[in-house]
C-alpha positions as CSV (number, residue, x, y, z in Angstrom):
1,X,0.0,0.0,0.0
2,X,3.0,2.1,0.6
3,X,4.7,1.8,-2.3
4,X,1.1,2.3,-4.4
5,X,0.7,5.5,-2.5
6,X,4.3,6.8,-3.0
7,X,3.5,6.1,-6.9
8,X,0.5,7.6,-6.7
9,X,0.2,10.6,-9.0
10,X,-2.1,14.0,-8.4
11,X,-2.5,17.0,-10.3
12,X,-4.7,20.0,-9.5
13,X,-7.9,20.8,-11.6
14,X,-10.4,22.9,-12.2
15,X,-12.6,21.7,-9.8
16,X,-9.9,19.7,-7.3
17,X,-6.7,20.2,-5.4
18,X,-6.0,16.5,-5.0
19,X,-7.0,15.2,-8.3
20,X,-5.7,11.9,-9.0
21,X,-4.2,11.3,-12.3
22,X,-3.5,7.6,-12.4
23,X,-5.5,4.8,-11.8
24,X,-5.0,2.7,-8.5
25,X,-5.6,-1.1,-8.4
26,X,-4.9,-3.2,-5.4
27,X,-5.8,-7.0,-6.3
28,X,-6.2,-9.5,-2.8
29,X,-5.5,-13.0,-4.0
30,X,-7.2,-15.6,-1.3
31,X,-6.4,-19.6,-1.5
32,X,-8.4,-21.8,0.7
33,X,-8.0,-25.6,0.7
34,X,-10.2,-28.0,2.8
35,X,-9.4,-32.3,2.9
36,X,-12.8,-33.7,2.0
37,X,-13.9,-37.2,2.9
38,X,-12.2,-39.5,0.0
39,X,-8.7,-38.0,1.1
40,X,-8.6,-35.3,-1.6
41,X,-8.5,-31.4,-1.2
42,X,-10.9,-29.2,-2.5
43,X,-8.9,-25.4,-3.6
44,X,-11.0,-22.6,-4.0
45,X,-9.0,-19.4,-5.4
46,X,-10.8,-15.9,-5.2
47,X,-9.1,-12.5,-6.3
48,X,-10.6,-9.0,-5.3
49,X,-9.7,-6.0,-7.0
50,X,-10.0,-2.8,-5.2
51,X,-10.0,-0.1,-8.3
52,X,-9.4,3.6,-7.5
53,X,-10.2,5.3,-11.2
54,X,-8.8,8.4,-12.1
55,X,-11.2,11.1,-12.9
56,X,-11.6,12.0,-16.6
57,X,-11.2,15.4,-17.9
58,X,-12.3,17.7,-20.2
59,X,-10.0,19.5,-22.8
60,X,-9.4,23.1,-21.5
61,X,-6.7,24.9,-21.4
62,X,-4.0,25.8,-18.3
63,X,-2.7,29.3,-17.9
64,X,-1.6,31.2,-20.9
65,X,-3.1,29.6,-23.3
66,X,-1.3,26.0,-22.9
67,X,-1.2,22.9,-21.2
68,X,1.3,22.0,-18.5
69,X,3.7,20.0,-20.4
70,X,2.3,16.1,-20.0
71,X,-0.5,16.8,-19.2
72,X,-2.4,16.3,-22.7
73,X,-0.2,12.8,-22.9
74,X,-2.0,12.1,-18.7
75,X,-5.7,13.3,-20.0
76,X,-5.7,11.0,-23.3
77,X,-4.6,7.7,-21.5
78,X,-7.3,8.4,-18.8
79,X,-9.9,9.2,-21.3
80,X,-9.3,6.2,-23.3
81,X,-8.8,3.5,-20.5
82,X,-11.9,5.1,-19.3
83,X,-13.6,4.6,-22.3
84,X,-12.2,1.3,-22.7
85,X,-13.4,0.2,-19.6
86,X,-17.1,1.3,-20.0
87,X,-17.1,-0.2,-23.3
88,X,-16.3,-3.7,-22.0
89,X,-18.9,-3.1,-19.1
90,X,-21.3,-2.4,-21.7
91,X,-20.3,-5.9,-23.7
92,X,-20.3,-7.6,-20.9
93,X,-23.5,-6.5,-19.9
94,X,-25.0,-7.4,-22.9
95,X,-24.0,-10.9,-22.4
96,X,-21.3,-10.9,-24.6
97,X,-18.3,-12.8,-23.8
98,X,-16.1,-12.6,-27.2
99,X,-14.3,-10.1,-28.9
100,X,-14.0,-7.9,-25.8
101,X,-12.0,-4.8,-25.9
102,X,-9.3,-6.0,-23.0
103,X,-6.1,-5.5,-24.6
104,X,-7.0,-2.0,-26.0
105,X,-5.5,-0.4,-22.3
106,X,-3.7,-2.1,-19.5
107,X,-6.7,-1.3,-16.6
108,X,-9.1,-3.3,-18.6
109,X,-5.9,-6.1,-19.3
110,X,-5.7,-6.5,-15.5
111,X,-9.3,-6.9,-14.6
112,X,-10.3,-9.0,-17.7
113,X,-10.3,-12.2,-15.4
């Protein structure tokens, strides 16, 4: 958690001070294993993904005219694993299962399981 939080980057909006500008994933793998009455184990694997996204953010410009340098690079990844990842909830939704959108950013790569 330390080491996410020391990675963490922020960058102050419009609208916030604290704004965070990369998205935060923190993924609790559990194993459980019980003996059952023939002599074999039964393993049950679970994984939980706490997701922190980063806000999205209109195109406006900084002082003078510009934006800070990076920052239209930061905005167009968060925009589009943002819009990656609503399009696979979408699909999914829909009951679709193929074809899925995962690899298009690496948010939607990490939770595609």
């Amino acid at each position: 958690l330390r080491r996410g939080a020391a990675q963490r980057k922020v960058r102050e909006t419009r609208y916030n001070e604290y704004s965070s500008r990369s998205h935060t994933v923190m993924q609790v793998h559990v194993t459980s294993s019980r003996p059952t009455a023939d002599g074999s184990v039964v393993v049950k694997r679970s994984k939980l993904s706490l997701v922190d996204l980063a806000g999205s953010e209109r195109w406006g410009w900084g002082s003078g005219g510009q934006l800070a340098a990076g920052h239209k690079d930061e905005m167009t990844a968060i925009n589009k694993s943002l819009t990656t990842l609503g399009r696979v909830v979408t699909l999914l939704s829909q009951g679709k299962r193929a074809g899925l959108p995962y690899r298009e950013s690496k948010l939607t790569r990490l939770l595609q399981d």
